[in-house]
C-alpha positions as CSV (number, residue, x, y, z in Angstrom):
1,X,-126.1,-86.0,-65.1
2,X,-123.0,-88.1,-64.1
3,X,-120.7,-86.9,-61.3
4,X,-117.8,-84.8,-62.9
5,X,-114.4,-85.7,-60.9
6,X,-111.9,-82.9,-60.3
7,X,-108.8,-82.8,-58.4
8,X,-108.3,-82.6,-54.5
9,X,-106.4,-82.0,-51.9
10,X,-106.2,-81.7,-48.0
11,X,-103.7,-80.0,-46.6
12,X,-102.2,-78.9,-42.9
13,X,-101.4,-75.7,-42.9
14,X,-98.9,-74.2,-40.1
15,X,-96.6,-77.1,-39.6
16,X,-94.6,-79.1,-41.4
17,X,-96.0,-82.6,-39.8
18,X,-99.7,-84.1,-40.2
19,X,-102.0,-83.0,-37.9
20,X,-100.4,-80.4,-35.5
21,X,-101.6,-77.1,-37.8
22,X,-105.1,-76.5,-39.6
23,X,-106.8,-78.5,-42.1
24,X,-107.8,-77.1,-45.6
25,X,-109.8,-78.2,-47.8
26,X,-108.5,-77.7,-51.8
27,X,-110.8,-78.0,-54.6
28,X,-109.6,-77.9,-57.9
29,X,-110.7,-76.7,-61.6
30,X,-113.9,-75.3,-59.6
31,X,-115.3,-73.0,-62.5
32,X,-118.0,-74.7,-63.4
33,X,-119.4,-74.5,-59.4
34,X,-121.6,-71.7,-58.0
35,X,-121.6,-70.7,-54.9
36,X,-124.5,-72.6,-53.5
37,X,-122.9,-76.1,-54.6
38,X,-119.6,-74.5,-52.9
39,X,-121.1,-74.2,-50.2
40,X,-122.5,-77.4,-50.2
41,X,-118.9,-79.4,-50.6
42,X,-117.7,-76.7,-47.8
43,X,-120.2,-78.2,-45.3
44,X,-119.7,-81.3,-46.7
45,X,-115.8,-81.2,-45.6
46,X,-116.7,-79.7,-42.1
47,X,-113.6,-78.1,-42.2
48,X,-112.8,-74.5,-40.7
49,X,-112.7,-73.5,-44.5
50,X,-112.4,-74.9,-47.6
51,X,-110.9,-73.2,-50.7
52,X,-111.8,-73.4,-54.6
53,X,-109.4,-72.6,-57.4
54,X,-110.8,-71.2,-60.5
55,X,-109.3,-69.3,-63.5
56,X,-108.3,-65.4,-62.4
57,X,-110.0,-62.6,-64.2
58,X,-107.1,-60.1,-63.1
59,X,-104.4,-60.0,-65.4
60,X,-101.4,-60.1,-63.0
61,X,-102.8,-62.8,-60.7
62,X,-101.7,-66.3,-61.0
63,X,-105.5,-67.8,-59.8
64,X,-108.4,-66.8,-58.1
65,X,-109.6,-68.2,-55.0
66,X,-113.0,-68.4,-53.2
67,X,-113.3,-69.4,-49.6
68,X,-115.9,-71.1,-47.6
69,X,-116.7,-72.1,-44.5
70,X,-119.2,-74.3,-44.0
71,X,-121.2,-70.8,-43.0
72,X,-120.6,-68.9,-45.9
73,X,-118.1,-67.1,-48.3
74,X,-115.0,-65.3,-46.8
75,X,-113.4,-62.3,-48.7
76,X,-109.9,-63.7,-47.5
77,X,-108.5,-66.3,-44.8
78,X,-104.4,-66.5,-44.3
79,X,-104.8,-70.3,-43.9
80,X,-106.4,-70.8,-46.9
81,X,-103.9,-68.0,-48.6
82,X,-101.0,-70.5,-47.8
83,X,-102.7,-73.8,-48.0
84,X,-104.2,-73.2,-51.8
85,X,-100.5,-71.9,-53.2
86,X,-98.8,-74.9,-51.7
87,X,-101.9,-77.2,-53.4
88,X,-101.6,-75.5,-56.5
89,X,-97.6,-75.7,-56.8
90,X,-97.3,-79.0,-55.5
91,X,-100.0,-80.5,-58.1
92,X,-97.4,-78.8,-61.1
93,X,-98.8,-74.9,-62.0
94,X,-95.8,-73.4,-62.3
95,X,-95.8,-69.6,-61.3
96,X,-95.7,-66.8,-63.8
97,X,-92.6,-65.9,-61.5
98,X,-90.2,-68.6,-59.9
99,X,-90.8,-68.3,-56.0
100,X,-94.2,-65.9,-56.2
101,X,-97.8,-66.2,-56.8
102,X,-100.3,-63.4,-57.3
103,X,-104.0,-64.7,-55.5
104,X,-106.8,-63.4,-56.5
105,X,-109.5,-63.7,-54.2
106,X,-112.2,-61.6,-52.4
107,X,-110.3,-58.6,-50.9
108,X,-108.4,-57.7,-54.2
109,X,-104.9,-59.2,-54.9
110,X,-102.7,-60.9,-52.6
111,X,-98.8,-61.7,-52.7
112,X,-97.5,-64.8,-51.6
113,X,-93.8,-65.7,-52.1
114,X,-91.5,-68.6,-50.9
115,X,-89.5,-67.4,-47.7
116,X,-87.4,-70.3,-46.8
117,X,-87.4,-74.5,-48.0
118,X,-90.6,-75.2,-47.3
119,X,-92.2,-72.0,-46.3
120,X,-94.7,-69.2,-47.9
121,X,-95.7,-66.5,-46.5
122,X,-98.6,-63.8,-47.8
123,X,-98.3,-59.9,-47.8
124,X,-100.7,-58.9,-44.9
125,X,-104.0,-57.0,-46.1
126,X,-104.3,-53.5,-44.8
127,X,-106.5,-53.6,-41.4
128,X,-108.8,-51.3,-39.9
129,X,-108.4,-51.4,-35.9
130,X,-110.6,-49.6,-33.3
131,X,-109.5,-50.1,-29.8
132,X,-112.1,-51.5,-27.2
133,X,-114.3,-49.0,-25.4
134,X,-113.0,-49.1,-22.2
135,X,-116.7,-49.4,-21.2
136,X,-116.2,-52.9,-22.2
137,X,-113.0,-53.4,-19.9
138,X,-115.0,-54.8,-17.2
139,X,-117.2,-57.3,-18.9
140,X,-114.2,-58.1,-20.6
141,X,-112.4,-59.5,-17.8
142,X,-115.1,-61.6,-16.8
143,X,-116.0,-63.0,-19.6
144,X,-112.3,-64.4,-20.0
145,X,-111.8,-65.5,-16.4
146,X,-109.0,-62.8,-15.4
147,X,-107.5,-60.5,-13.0
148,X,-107.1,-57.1,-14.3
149,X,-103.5,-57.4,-14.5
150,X,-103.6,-60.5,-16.6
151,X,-104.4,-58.4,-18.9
152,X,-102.6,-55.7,-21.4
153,X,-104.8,-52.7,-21.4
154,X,-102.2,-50.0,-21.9
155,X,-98.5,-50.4,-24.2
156,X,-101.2,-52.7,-26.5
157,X,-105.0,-52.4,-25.3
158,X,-107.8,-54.3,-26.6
159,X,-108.9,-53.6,-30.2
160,X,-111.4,-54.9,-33.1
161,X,-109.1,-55.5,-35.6
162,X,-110.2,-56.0,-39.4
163,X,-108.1,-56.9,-42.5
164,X,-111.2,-59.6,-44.3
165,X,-111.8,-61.3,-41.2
166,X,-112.7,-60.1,-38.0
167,X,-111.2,-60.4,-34.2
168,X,-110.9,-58.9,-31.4
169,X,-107.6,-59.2,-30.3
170,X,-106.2,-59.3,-26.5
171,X,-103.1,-59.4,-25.1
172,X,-102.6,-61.0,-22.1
173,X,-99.1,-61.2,-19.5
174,X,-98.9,-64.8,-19.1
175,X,-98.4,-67.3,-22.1
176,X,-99.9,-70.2,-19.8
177,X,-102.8,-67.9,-18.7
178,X,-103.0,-67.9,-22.9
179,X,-102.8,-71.6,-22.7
180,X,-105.5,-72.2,-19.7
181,X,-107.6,-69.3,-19.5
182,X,-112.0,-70.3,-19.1
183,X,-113.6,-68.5,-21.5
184,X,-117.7,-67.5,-20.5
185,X,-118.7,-68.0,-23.8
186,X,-122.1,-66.4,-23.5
187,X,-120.5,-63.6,-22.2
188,X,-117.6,-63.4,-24.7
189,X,-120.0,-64.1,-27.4
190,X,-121.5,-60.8,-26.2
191,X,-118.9,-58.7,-26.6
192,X,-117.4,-60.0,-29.4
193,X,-120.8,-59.3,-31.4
194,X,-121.1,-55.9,-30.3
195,X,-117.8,-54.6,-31.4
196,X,-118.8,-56.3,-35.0
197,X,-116.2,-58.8,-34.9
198,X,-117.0,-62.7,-35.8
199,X,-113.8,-63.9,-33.2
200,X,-111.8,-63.5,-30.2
201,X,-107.7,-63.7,-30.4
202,X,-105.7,-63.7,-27.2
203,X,-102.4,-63.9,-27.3
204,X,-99.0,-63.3,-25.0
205,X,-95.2,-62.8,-24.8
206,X,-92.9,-65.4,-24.0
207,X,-89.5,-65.0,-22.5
208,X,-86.7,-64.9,-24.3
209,X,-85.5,-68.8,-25.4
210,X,-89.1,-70.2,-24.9
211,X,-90.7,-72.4,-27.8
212,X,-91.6,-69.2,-29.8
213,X,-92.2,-65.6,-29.6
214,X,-95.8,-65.4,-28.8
215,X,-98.4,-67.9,-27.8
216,X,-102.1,-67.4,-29.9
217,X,-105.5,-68.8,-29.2
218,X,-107.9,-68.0,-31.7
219,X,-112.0,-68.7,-30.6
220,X,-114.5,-68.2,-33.7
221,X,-117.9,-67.1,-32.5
222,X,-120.3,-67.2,-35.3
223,X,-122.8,-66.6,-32.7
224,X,-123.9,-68.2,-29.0
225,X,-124.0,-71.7,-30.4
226,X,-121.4,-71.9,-32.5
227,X,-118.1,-71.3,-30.6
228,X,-114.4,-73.0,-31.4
229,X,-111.0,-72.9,-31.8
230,X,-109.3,-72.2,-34.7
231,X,-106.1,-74.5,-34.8
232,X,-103.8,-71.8,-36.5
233,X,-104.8,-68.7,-38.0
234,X,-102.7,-66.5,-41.1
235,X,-105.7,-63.8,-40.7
236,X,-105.4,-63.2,-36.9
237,X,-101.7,-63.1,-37.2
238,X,-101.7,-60.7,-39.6
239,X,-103.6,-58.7,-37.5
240,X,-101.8,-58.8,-34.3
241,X,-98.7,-57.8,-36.9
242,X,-100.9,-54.7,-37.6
243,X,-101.5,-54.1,-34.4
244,X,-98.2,-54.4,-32.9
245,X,-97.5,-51.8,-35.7
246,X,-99.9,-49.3,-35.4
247,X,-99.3,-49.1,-31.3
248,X,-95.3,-48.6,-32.3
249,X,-95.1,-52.3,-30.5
250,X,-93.4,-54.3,-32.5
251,X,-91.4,-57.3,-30.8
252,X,-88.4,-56.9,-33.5
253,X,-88.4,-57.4,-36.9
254,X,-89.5,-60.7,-37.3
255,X,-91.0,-63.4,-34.7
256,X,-92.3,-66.4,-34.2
257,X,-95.9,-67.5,-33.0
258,X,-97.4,-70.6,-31.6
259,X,-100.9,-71.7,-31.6
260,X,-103.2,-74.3,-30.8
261,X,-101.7,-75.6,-27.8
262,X,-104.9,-75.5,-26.4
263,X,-106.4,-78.3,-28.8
264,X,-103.3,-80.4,-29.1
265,X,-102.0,-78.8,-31.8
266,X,-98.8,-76.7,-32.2
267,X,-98.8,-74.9,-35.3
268,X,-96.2,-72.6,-36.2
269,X,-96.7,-69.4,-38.1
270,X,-93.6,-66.6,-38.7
271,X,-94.1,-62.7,-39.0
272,X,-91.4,-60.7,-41.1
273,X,-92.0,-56.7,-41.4
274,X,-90.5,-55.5,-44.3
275,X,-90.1,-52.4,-44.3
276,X,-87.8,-51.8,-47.4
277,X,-91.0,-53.0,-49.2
278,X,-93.6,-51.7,-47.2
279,X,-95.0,-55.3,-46.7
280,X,-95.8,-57.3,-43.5
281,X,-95.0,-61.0,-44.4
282,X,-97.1,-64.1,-42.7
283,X,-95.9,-67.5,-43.2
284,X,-95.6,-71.0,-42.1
285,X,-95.2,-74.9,-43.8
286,X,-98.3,-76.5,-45.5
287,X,-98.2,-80.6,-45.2
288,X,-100.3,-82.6,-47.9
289,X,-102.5,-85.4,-46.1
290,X,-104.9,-86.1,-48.7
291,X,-104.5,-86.4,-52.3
292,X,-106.9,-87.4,-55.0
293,X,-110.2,-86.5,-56.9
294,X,-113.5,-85.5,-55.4
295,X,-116.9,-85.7,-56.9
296,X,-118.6,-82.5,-57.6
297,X,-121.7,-83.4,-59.2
């Protein structure tokens, strides 16, 4: 059988330069692919996840998305979210409304809408948090290196937050202990896995006038020998949103996050609750840095 080409695209997602937010992988006209050969081309990219755009079987949605890392199938991912509707626009689909899309995908329907030149943002999935046991305090703090009062285990304490994709997410009361924290990552790994999440998000305040509300690292533990660091991540920022929310916490109305410091990167992601529409809005700039066909059999 000869190799049918089909449109692709790679695109950084959280900043609005090459290579300082998170890669994504776009596959187009992907109907004719099961799941075993999209997984295939998802380990084939190595990238954190790679996304494939097929024809929606809900009426009101624009597409429908699958997502893959190079692991398995995701039920939803915000970088992906972002990164597909900025593909998709940018290669001509024109939306059934000017300035939203509808996504399809595997946790139900999912709005995205343009929020500024240059910037979408996606309607945060509901999330189901549980706080940390504060059996686990202990471990907790040495698995990540810290005193106890590094970190926030009261106005915000640790929780397993769940909205798709899974993290446990930590505040801490230093943005450069954020930055330069040693994780233990047998240790982490441990506790990660036995409050059933699949990652660990730290994140803390900055003062007033420094380079953004919030720093975020984001460490994805598939299990002891798989361990890294997600550049920038829609999913936990929609859960620390949540969060924030659910602990009467929230820094304001809107904010601004930055993550990936870390790695090198600096991606940029901005969190709007509205409340007149009962919506919590996650968005940042996509950047295309590859564009052509790929080969898909």
């Amino acid at each position: 059988m000869s190799a049918r080409r089909v449109r692709f695209k790679q695109v950084d997602v959280f900043s609005d330069v090459p290579f300082k937010g998170n890669a994504l992988a776009v596959v187009f006209d992907a109907d004719g692919l099961d799941a075993d050969e999209m997984l295939a081309i998802a380990r084939w990219t190595n990238l954190s996840e790679t996304t494939f755009l097929l024809e929606p079987t809900e009426p009101s949605a624009d597409y429908y998305v699958r997502i893959f890392t190079p692991a398995g199938e995701l039920p939803f991912a915000g970088h992906p979210t972002l990164g597909t509707a900025h593909a998709l626009v940018e290669s001509g689909y024109v939306p059934r409304t000017a300035g939203r899309l509808v996504q399809q995908c595997g946790v139900g329907l999912v709005e995205i809408e343009d929020r500024a030149p240059g910037v979408r943002a996606f309607a945060a999935p509901p999330a189901r948090i549980t706080p940390l046991p504060e059996t686990e305090f202990a471990a907790l703090r040495e698995a990540l290196g810290t005193r106890e009062d590094e970190i926030d285990f009261t106005r915000v304490p640790p929780s397993a937050v769940d909205n798709g994709v899974r993290w446990l997410t930590v505040g801490l009361t230093s943005p450069e202990r954020c930055v330069t924290v040693k994780l233990n990552p047998s240790a982490l790994s441990h506790i990660v896995q036995r409050a059933g999440m699949k990652g660990l998000t730290l994140y803390a305040a900055h003062p007033a006038g420094g380079p953004a509300s919030y720093e975020m690292r984001c460490i994805v533990m598939d299990d002891e020998l798989s361990i890294y660091e997600d550049p920038a991540t829609g999913s936990a920022n929609a859960g620390l949103a949540s969060l924030f929310s659910s602990r009467d916490a929230r820094p304001g109305d809107r904010y601004t996050v930055r993550q990936g410091v870390a790695i090198g990167r600096a991606g940029r992601v901005f969190v709007d609750y509205d409340d007149a529409r009962g919506k919590t809005w996650i968005g940042g700039a996509s950047t295309t840095v590859v564009d052509g066909t790929i080969s898909v059999r």
